[in-house]
Each structure stands twice: as C-alpha cells, then as structure tokens.
C-alpha positions in Angstrom: 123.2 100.5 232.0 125.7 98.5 234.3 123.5 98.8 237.4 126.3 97.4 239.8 128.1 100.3 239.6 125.1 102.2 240.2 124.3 100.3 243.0 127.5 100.6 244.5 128.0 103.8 243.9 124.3 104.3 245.7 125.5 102.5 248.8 128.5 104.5 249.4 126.9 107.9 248.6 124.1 106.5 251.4 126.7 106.0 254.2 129.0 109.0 253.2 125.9 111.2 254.3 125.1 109.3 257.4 128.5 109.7 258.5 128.6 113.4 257.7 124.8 114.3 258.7 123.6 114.8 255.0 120.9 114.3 253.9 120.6 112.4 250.7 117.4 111.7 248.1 119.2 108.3 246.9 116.2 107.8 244.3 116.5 111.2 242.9 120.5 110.6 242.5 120.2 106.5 241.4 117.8 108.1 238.8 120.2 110.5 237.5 122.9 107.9 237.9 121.1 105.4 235.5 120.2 107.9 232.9 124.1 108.9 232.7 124.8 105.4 232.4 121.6 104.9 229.8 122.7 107.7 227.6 126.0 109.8 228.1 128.4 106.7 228.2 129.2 107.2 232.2 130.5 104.1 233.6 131.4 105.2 237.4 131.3 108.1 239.6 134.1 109.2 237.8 132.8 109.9 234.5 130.9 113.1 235.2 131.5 116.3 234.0 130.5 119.3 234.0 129.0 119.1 230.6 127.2 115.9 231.6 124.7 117.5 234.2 123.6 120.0 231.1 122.3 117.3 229.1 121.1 115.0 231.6 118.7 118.2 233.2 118.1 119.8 230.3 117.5 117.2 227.8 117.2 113.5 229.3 115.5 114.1 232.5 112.5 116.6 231.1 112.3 113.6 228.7 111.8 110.6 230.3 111.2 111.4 233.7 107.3 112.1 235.0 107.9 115.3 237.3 106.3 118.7 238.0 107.9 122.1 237.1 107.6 122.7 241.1 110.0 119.9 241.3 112.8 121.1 239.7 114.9 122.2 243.1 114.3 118.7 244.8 116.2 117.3 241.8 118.5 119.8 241.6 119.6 119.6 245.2 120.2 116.1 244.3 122.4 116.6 241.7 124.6 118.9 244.1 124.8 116.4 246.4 126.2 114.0 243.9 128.8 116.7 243.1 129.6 117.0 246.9 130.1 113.2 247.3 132.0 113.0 244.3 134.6 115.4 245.3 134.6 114.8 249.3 135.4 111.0 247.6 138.3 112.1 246.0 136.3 110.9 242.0 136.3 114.3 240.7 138.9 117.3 241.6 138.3 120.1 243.2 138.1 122.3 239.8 136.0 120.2 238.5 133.7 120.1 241.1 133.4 124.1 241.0 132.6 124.3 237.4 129.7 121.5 238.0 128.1 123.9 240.4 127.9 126.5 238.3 126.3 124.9 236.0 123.9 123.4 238.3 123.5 126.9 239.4 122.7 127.8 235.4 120.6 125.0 235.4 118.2 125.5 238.2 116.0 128.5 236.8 116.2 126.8 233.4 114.8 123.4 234.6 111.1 123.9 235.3 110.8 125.4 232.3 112.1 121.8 230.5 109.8 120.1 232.9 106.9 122.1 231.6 107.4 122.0 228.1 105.0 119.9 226.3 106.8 117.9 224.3 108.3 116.0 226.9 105.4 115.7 229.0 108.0 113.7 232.0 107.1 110.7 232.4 104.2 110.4 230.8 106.1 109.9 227.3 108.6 107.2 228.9 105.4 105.3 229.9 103.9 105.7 226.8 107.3 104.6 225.3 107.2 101.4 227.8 103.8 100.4 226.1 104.8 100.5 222.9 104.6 104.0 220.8 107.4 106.2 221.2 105.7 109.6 222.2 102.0 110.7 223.2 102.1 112.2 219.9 101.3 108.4 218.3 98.1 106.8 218.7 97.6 104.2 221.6 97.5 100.7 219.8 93.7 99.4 218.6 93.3 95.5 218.3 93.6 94.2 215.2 93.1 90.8 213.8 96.3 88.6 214.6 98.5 86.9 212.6 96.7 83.1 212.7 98.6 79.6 214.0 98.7 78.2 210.9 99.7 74.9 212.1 95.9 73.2 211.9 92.8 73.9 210.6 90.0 75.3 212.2 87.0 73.7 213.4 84.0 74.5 211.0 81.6 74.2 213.7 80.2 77.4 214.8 79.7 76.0 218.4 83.4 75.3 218.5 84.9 78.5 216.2 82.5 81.0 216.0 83.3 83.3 212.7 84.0 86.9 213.1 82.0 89.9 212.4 83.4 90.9 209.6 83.3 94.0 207.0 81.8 93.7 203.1 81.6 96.4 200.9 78.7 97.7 199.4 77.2 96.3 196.4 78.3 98.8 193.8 81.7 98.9 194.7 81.8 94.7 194.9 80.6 94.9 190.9 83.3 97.6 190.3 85.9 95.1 191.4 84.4 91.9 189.8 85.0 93.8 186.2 88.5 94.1 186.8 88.7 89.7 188.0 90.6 88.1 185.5 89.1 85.4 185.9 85.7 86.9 185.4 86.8 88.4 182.2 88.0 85.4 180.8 84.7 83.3 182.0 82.7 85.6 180.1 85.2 86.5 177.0 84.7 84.8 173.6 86.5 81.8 172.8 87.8 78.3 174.3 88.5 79.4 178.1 91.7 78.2 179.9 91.8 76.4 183.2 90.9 77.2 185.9 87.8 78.7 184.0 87.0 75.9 182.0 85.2 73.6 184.4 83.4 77.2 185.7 81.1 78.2 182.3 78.6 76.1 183.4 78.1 77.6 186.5 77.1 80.9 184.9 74.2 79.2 183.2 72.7 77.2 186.2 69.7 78.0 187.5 68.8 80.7 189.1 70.3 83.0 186.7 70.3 85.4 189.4 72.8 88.5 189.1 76.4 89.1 188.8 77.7 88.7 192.5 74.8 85.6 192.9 77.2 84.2 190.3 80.2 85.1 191.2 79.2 83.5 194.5 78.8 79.5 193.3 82.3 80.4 191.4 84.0 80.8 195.0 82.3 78.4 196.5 83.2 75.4 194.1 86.7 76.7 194.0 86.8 75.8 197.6 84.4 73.1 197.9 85.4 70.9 195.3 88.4 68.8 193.8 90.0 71.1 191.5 93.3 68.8 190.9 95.3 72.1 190.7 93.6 73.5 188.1 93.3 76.8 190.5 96.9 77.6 191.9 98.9 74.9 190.0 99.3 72.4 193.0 96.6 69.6 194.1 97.9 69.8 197.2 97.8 73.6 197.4 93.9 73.3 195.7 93.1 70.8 198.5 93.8 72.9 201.4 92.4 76.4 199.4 89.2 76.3 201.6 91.2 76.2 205.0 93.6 78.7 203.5 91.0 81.0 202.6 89.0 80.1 205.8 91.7 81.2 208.1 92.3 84.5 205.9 88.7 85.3 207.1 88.7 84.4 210.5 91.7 86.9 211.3 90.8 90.1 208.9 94.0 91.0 208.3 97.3 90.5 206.5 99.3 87.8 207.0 103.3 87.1 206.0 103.6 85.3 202.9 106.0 83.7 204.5 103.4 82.3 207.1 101.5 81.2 204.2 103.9 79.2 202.6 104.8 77.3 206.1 101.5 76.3 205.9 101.4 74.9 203.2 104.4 73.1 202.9 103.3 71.7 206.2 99.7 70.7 205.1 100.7 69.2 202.0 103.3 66.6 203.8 106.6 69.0 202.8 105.7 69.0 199.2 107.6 71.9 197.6 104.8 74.5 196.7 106.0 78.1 194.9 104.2 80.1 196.9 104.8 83.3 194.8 103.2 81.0 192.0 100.4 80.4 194.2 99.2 83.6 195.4 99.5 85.0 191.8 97.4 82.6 190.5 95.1 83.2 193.7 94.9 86.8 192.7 94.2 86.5 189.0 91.2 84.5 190.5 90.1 87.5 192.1 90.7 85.9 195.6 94.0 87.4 197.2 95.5 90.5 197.0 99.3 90.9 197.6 101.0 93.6 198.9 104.6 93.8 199.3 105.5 90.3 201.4 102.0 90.2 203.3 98.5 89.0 201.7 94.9 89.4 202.2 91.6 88.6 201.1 89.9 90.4 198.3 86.6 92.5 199.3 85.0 89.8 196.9 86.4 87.3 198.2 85.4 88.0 202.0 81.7 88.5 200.4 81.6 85.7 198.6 82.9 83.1 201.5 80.6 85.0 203.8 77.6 83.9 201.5 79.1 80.5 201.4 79.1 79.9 205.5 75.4 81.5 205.5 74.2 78.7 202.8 76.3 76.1 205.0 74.0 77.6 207.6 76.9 78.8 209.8 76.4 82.1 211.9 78.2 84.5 209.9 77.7 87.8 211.3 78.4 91.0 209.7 80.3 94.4 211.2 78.9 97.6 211.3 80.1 100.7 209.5 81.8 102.4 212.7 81.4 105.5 211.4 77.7 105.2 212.2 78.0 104.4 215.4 78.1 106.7 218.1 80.8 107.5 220.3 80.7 104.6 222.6 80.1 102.3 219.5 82.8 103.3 217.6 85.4 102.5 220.9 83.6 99.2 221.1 83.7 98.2 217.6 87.6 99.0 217.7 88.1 97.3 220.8 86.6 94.3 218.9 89.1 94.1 216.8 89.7 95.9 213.4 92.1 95.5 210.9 94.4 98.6 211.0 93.5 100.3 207.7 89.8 99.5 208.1 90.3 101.7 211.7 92.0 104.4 209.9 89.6 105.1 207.2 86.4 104.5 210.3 87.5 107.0 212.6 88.2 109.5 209.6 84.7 109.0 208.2 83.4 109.0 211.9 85.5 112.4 212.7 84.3 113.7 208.9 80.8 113.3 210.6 81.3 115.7 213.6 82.6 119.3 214.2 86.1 119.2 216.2 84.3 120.2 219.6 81.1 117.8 219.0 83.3 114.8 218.7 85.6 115.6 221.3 82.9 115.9 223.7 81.4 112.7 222.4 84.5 111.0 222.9 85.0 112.1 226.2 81.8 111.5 227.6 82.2 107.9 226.5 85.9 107.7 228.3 84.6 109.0 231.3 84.3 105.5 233.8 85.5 103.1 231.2 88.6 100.8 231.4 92.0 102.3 230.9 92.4 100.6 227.3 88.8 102.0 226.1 89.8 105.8 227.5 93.0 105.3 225.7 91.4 105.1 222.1 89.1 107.7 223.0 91.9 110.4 224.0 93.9 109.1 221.1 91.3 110.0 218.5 90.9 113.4 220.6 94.5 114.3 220.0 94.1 114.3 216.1 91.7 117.3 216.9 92.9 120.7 216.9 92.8 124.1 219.0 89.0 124.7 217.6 88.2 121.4 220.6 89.7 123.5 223.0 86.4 123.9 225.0 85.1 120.4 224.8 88.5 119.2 226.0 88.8 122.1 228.6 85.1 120.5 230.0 87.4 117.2 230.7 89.0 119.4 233.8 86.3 118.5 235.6 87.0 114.6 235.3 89.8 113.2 237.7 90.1 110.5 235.0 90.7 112.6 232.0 92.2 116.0 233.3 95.3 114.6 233.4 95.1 113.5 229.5 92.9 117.1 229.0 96.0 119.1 230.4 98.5 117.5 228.2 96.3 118.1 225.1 95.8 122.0 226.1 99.2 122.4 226.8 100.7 120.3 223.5 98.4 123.0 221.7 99.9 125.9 223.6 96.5 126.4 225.4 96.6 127.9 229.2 96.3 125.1 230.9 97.0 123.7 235.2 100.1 121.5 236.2 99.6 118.2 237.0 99.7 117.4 240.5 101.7 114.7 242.2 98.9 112.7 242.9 97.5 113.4 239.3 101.0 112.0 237.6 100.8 109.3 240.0 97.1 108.8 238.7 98.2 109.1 234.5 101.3 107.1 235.4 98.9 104.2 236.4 96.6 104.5 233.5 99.1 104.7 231.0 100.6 101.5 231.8 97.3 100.1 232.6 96.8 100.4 229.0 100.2 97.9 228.4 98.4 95.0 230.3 96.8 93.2 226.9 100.7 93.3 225.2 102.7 92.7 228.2 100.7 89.3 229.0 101.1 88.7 225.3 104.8 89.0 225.3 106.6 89.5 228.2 109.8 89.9 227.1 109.2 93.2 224.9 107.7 94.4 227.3 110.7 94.0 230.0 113.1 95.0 227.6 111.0 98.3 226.5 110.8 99.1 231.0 114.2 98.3 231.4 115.2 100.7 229.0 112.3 103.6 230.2 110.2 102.2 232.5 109.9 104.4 236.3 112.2 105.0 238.3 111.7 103.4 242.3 110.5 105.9 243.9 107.7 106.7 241.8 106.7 103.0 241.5 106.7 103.2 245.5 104.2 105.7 245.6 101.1 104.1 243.3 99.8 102.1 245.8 98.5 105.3 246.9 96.7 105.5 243.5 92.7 105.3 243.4 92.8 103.6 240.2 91.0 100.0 239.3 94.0 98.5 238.3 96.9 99.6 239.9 97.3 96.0 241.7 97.7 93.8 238.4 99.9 97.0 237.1 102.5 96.9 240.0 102.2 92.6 239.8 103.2 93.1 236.0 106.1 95.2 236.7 107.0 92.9 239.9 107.6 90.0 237.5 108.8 92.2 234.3 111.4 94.6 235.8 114.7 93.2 235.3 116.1 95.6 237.9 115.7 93.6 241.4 115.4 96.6 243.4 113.2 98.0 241.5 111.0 94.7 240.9 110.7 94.6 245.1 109.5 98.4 244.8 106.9 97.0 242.7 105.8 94.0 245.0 106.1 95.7 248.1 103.6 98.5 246.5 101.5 95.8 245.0 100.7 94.5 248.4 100.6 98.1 250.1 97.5 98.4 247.8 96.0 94.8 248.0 95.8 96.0 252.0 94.2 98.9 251.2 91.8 96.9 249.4 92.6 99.2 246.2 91.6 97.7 242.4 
C-alpha cells in the first residue's frame, strides 16, 4: 500500500467537502482507499473504476473488514462520496463517474448480505489473520515446547532449571518399542556384538536382574554418563556432549531442526567437523532419536529412560497427565502448559472421544467463561471442531457477554439461526481476538507488524476500543501503538490507550 497517496488523497477529499458543505466519513473512504491500494493495484485517485468498487464491496471489504449487515449504507454512502470527489476533481470523467453509481446502486442491497455471510465473519477473520492463522476456521495456536538455545548447556540443578512435566508411554507399549531397538536386538542376539554394544553385555547381567525396561534403563544411563570414546555416534566429541544433547531434547518436548543440532555440536566440540546425518542415525539405531524429515526428537524410550535417570540422580522429575482425563478446565491448563503439537492433537481427540458433542461443548464453555483471552481461545477452538448436534450447548453461550460473540459465529458458520453482533459486541471480539496475539507479538515483534500492516484495523475502529470493558484492552492498544507501522494509525492506538487508562479500564 503507498499510504502517501492515500494520505493525500484523504486530505484533499477532507477540505473539498468543507468547502462545499459535505459531509465526509474519511475513515470509511481511507479504508476503502487502502484496500484498493492493498489488493486491486490502485495507485491514486485515478485508478478507480467502475469494476473496482464491485470487488472491493463484494469481495475485499466483507472479508477483512469487522462490520455489521446494518452497516452496509454508511459504507456505501462513503463510497459515493469518493465517486463525487473524484469527478468534481476532474480524476475520473463524467461517464465514468455515472457507471460507478450504478453499480454502487447494484451494490447496496447486495452488501449486507456479504457482510453477513459467515465465511467472512468482517473483521473478526483479518484479526484472526493478524495473530497468526489465516481464518476462524484454524485452531488458535496452543504452546508448544520451543525450539532450545543451543548455545550452552543447561544447569543440572533443579533449583536453577527445573525439568518439565513431561509425557511417557505406558509400559506395554514402551516393551513393544524396545523389540524393534537395534541395539537391543543385537545386545541380546547370539554371537560377538559390535560396538557400541560391546561394552553394554555386562550391564544385562548386573544385579538386580530386574525386567526389560529396568535394563534398558542402566543402558541409557551409561550411554550418557560415561566415556564412550565414540563408540556410540562415531565422534568422542559428539559422545561427550550426548548427555547435554539428550538433556536439552527433554527439557523442550519437541522437535528440533537438525540443523540446530548440528550447530551445536560443531560449536561444543571446538568447530570439529561432526556428520551430523551420521550421528543421528547412529543415535536412532540406539533406540534414542527418531528422525523425521529435517527435524528430530526423542524416542518414547528414550524420554522414559532419562526420566528414570534424573529420578536416581534424585532430581525432581515430574510427570504429565494424560489430558484426556482431565476435565475441562484441566485439559486448557495442561495445554496452556505447554504441549508438543502432536501430543495436543491426539489429547483433545481422546478427550472429545470421551464426551457427546453437546457435553463437551458445555464443558468447555463453562471453563471459558471468566478466564483470560488466550485460555477462552483454546476452549472455542476445540468447540468449533464440533458439529450442528452442539447447537444447544453453544446456543446456552448467548447468555455470556464473553462468548456470545464467539457462540454467534459458530451458529451462524453452521447455518444455525443466530443474532448479529452488535457494535459494541465486535468492538468486544475485536479486543479479545487480538488479546490472544499478546504471547507472539512480545515474542517477535516484527511478524507481528508486518502481519497488522497487511490486515490489522482500520482507525476508526481502533479509536473506538477504549470504550471496550475488556481486561486487556490497555496492553492491546499499547501493542499496536508501538507495532503499527502506519503513524496515523499508531496515534489512534495511543490516544485510545490512554482514553482507557483514564477510565481506569484493564
């Protein structure tokens, strides 16, 4: 968008009505102005046609803009008062002028019905699309485990770096796995035994000669505790940093880059070349990483058997529950927690598996209703996978001022009856849905500038949220203060910000 000719062309069209007595709704027109630029290649006054206002109306606008049906004729009064300035101005001809108001005269019955449609949604979707999924169709973001600095180890004092709760699998399925360890098969195959293994028999004979995973645990452990010389992924210096490796693999539950991996050890082994690819392979035939694609993780068995060695080094080791035993509230918790993005998947589907569509949805609603802005967001998320047969548990959310607006959207993405959102309510959702950007916008600014600039709010609708009775409407309008890369629009934000620090609001 080149916003100086926007600007400009918003400054003349203000003082052309003041001199003529018009009245003129310069945020309604700047917004249409910017989405011409944005998306139909207009680069002044000029540029419009006819054909332009069709798709901008029609299409664009229902789209990204957060609006009511009743609406509709404020904006398209607007838009005819951008035709009259163009052609009183002497930028489009008179012809041309005529034809745009007859479309904007085809356009004007047609328009609420695009603003109602619920797959747009107004708004609502460009906010949505500001945070980071494209639509309200995709599932709000649930922390995961990050990708770890792999620049220095961690500190193996649990005072200092407390382990994570982490997830093991049960038993059975732990000895399914170990059968299919290389290295397990070829510790207990008949023959000599190759290294790594060879320097491993004895431990299968040490006292206690307790059961398979008992044993499988003193393997790990002396993998990791002791001097292996490279006997484990072909590299002393590789073997002598496999316990921080492996340790740091734990502490963030998730995959990591391989090429992360490699970085780090290159760097902890003083530059030495190291062949990663080697490395992990020979890691995996040991039963400890699994690799998939250019990312690796830990192995079920592995994260067992390193959680048994921090409990014998008498570290505090906790364990995760199974979410899908939890109840409502437990299961938003436990994924607000942190949970690696597959593990989430398969919880709430077990957890959903659990209830009928109308029992969960009332369960998940009830444990929205007063909570922050990032734990409602889960909750409605795992309500929109639910179908029609939730209709009358979601229809019960009416009755909340804090989930109607996310209860009318479901209802009406179903085809269900279901109210219009009032101004203050769109005001309201427009709040929450950004509140729940906060986490990733303080985490990197710059996505999330870039992801506003390109369908973030328009002014006058920014102007307006200090009016909002939400919790965190001030650190919302301070975030897009500081992120907006449109100055204007920035000074909306801060002028609202302190609007609703007076009114002692958040």
């Amino acid at each position: 968008m080149s916003i100086e000719w926007v600007n400009q062309a918003i400054d003349s069209l203000r003082a052309w009505g003041r001199a003529r007595g018009v009245e003129v709704d310069a945020d309604e027109v700047r917004l249409l102005c910017d989405y011409a630029s944005d998306y139909l290649n207009v680069d002044e006054p000029g540029d419009f046609a006819p054909e332009t206002f069709d798709e901008l109306l029609l299409s664009i606008y229902p789209r990204k803009v957060i609006a009511p049906p009743e609406s509709a004729p404020q904006t398209v009064t607007a838009a005819r008062t951008l035709v009259d300035y163009l052609e009183d101005t002497g930028q489009v001809a008179g012809p041309t002028a005529a034809v745009m108001r007859e479309r904007l005269a085809d356009i004007a019955p047609r328009l609420p019905e695009a603003l109602a449609d619920e797959a747009n949604f107004g708004m609502a979707k460009s906010l949505f699309s500001s945070i980071g999924p494209e639509s309200l169709e995709q599932s709000v973001a649930i922390p995961s485990g990050e990708v770890p600095d792999l620049g220095e180890a961690p500190c193996d004092c649990p005072g200092c770096s407390p382990l994570p709760a982490v997830r093991t699998d049960p038993p059975d399925a732990l000895l399914a796995g170990l059968a299919d360890v290389p290295l397990w098969a070829e510790l207990h195959g008949p023959g000599p035994h190759a290294e790594p293994v060879a320097g491993l028999r004895p431990l299968l004979d040490a006292e206690p000669r307790d059961e398979p995973l008992g044993r499988w645990a003193r393997i790990v452990a002396h993998l990791v505790e002791h001097d292996t010389g490279g006997a484990v992924t072909g590299s002393a210096d590789a073997d002598h940093e496999l316990y921080d490796l492996l340790d740091m693999l734990y502490r963030v539950r998730a995959r990591v880059p391989v090429a992360v991996i490699g970085a780090y050890l290159e760097e902890a082994s003083d530059g030495a070349e190291i062949d990663v690819g080697a490395t992990l392979d020979r890691l995996a035939w040991c039963g400890l990483v699994e690799t998939t694609g250019d990312e690796a993780g830990l192995t079920p068995l592995a994260v067992w058997a390193l959680r048994e060695h921090y409990l014998t080094l008498g570290l505090d080791a906790p364990q995760a529950p199974d979410l899908a035993e939890a109840d409502a509230t437990g299961l938003i918790e436990g994924l607000l927690d942190g949970v690696p993005a597959d593990l989430a998947e398969a919880d709430i589907t077990r957890w959903l598996d659990r209830r009928g569509p109308a029992e969960a949805a009332a369960e998940l609603f009830g444990a929205a209703s007063g909570a922050p802005a990032v734990a409602r967001g889960i909750a409605v998320t795992i309500v929109d996978r639910l179908g029609a047969e939730a209709e009358t548990a979601v229809r019960a959310g009416l009755d909340d001022p804090e989930l109607r607006p996310h209860a009318i959207h479901w209802l009406a993405a179903r085809g269900l009856p279901a109210p219009s959102l009032t101004q203050d309510e769109l005001l309201w959702v427009s709040v929450d849905m950004l509140a729940l950007a906060l986490p990733a916008a303080e985490e990197d600014p710059d996505v999330f500038s870039e992801n506003m600039a390109a369908s973030g709010p328009p002014a006058h609708l920014i102007e307006e949220m200090w009016q909002v009775d939400h919790p965190d409407v001030i650190e919302v309008l301070e975030l897009l203060g500081r992120s907006l890369a449109d100055g204007t629009v920035a000074k909306a934000a801060r002028k609202a910000a302190f609007k609703a620090r007076s009114r002692g609001i958040g």
